[in-house]
C-alpha positions in Angstrom: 0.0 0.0 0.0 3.1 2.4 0.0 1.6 3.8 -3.7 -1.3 5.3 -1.5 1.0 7.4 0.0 2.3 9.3 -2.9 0.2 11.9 -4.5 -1.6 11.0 -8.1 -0.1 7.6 -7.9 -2.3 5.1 -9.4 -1.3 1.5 -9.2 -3.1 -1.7 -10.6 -2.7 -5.3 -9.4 -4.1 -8.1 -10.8 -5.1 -10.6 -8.3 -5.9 -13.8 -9.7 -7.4 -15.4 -6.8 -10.3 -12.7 -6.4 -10.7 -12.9 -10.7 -9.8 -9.3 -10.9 -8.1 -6.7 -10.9 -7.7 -4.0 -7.6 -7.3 -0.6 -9.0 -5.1 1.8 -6.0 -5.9 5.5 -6.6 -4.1 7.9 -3.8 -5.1 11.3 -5.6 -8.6 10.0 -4.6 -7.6 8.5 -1.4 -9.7 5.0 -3.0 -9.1 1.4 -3.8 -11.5 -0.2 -6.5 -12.2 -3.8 -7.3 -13.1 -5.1 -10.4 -14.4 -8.2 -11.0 -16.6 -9.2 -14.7 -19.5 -7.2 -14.2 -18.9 -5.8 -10.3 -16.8 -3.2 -9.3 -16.4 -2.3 -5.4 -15.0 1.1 -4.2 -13.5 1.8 -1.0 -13.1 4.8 0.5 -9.5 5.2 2.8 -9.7 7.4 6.0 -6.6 9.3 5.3 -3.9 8.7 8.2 -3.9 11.7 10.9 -1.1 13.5 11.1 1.8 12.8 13.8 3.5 14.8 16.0 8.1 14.1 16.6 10.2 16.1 17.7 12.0 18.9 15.3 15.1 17.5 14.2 18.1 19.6 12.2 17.1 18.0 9.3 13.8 19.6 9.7 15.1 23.1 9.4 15.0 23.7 5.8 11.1 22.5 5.1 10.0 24.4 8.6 11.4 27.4 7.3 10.0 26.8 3.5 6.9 26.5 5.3 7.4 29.7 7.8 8.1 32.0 4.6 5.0 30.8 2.8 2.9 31.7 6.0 4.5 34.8 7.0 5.1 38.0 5.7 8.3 38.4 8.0 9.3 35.0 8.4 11.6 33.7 11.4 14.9 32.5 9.6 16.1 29.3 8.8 18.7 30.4 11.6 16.3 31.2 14.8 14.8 27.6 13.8 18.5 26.2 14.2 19.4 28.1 17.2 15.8 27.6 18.9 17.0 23.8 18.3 20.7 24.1 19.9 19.1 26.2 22.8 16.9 23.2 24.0 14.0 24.5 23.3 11.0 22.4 22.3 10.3 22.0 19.1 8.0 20.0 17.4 6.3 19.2 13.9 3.4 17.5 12.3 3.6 15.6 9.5 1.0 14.2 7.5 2.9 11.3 6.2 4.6 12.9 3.4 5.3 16.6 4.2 5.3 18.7 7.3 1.9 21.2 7.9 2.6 22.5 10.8 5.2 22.9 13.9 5.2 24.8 17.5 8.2 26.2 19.2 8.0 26.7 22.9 10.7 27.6 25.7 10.2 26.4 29.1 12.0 27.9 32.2 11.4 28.8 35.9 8.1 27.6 36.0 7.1 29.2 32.9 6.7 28.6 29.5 6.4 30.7 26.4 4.5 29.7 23.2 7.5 31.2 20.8 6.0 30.1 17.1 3.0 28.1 15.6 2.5 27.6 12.4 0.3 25.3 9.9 0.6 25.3 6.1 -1.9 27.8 5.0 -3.8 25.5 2.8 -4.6 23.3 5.9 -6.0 26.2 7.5 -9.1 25.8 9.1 -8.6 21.7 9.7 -7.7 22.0 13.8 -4.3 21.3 13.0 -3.4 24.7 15.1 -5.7 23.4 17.8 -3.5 20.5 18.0 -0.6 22.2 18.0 -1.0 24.6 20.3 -2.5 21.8 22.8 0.7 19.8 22.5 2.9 22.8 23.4 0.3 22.9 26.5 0.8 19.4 26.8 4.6 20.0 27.0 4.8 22.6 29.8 2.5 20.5 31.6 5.0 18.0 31.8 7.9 20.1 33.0 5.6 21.4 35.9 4.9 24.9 33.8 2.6 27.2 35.8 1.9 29.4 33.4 1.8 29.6 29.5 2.4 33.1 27.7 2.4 34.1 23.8 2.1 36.9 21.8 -0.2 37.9 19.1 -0.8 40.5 16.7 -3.8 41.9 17.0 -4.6 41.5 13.4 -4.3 38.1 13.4 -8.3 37.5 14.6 -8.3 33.8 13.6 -5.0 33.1 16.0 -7.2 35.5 18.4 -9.7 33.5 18.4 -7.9 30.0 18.9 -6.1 30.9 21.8 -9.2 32.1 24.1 -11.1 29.1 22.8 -8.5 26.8 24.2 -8.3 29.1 27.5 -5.9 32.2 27.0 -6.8 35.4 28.3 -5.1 39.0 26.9 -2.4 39.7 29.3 -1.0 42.8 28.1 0.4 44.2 25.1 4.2 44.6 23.8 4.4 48.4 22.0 6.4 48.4 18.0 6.5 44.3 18.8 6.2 43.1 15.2 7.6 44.1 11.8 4.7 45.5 9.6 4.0 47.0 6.5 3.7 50.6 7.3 6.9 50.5 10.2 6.0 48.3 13.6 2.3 47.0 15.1 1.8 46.1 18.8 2.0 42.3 20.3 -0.9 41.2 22.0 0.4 39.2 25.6 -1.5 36.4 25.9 -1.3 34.3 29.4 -3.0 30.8 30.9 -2.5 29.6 34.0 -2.1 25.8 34.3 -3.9 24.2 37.2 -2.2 21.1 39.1 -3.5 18.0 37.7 -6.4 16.4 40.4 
């Protein structure tokens, strides 16, 4: 089934023992049998994607995909040093490509929600969500307190993620972010991580 995996790969077996042939389509995520007159189509629930850590090798395509989301894109270098620094990094990856990674840095009881990003064309999919839980999930497990990120305040869909999943506005950072027209504000965002019961 590795031909599944690969985009627009269609692969045909005969299988003598059924008296057909099985047809594997993975640009429509189906496999089809055909036998004389009947033909039987199944539909494959695509794999979720999985979270690993960030590895140097990683670097390149998490930048690729941090310059096609961003207008003022972290380098390929802050990914590397974020790496050598300890910090946790993590990606998703579908199978074949990574959508999405998080970046958080953990000390003294705090953590700090550095970078999340998810391909744009998988916007919308709860692949953010998931990301941003994990990070969550992370500080948890190195006894965090408290969680903190920052936002621009134009960004209304990331807005709305992080309240949903329990962040409240903090603060805000003056000339925080690179913009068009010279520097926009940062939006502190902060959640307090109760002791597990």
């Amino acid at each position: 089934m590795a031909a599944l995996r690969r985009p627009n790969a269609i692969t045909q077996r005969s299988r003598p023992w059924f008296g057909g042939k099985i047809i594997a389509d993975a640009a429509l995520n189906t496999i089809r049998f055909r036998g004389g007159d009947n033909v039987v189509v199944a539909i494959l629930k695509p794999r979720p994607a999985e979270f690993r850590r960030m590895r140097a090798e990683d670097v390149d395509a998490v930048a690729a995909l941090e310059a096609l989301a961003y207008e003022f894109p972290w380098t390929r270098g802050i990914f590397a040093d974020c790496l050598r620094a300890g910090y946790d990094c993590i990606v998703l990856n579908d199978g074949v490509a990574t959508i999405g990674y998080g970046v958080l840095s953990c000390a003294a009881g705090e953590a700090h929600v550095l970078n999340v990003c998810v391909a744009p064309v998988l916007h919308g999919q709860g692949h953010g969500r998931r990301i941003v839980k994990r990070l969550i999930d992370i500080a948890r497990w190195q006894r965090v307190e408290r969680v903190y990120l920052e936002v621009r305040p134009s960004n209304l869909r990331a807005i709305g993620l992080y309240e949903s999943i329990g962040f409240n506005e903090f603060g805000r950072r003056p000339n925080y972010y690179p913009a068009r027209r010279g520097r926009e504000d940062a939006i502190v965002m902060a959640m307090e991580l109760l002791a597990a019961e």
